[in-house]
C-alpha positions in Angstrom: 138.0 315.4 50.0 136.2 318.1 48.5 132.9 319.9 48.8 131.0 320.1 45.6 127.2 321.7 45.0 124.4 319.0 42.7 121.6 320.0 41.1 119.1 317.3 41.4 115.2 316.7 41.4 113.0 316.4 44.3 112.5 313.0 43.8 116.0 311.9 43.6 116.2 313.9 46.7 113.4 312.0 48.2 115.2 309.0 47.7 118.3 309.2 49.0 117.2 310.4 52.1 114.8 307.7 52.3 117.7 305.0 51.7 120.2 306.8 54.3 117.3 306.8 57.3 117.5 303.2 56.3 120.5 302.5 56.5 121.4 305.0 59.0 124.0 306.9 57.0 124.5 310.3 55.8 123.2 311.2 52.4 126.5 312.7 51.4 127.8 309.1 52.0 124.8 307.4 49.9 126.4 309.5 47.3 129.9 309.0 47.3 128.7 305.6 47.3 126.7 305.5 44.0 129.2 307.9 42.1 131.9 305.4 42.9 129.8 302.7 42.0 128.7 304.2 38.3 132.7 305.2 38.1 133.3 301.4 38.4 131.0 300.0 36.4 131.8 302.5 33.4 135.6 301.8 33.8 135.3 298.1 33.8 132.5 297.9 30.9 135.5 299.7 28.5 138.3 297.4 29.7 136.4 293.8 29.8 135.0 295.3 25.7 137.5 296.5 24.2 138.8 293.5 23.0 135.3 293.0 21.1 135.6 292.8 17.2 139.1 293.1 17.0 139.5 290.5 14.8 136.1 290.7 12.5 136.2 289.3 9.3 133.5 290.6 7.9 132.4 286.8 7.1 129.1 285.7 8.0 129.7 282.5 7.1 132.9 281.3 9.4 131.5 279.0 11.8 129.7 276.7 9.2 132.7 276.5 6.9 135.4 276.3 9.3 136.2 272.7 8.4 136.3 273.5 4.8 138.5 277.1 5.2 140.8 275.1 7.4 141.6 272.1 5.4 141.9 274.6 1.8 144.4 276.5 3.9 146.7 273.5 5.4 146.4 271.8 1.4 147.9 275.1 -0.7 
């Protein structure tokens, strides 16, 4: 593990302190906690989206003439 210096307002500050006399842990571990957290979350949010759009037609109009676009396909 290494030791690293943040810059961070007062109130922030306030804060975390406040939540590790609650819960009786260091601040330094309040932290680690919420940078691994906000690590997490922004990993997963890329892999779970980017999927999204890949097969975009452009067509606004798909899901009310499915039938139709289906059938004029399997006929030609």
């Amino acid at each position: 593990m290494k030791r690293t210096t943040i810059f961070a307002d007062d109130n922030l500050i306030k804060e975390i302190k406040e939540i590790s006399k609650e819960e009786n842990r260091s601040a330094a571990e309040i932290i680690r906690e919420a940078i691994h957290a906000y690590i997490r979350q922004k990993r997963h949010r890329k892999k779970k989206l980017s999927f999204i759009g890949i097969g975009d037609s452009g067509k606004r109009d798909i899901a009310e003439r499915h039938e139709e676009l289906l059938w004029k396909k399997a006929i030609k």
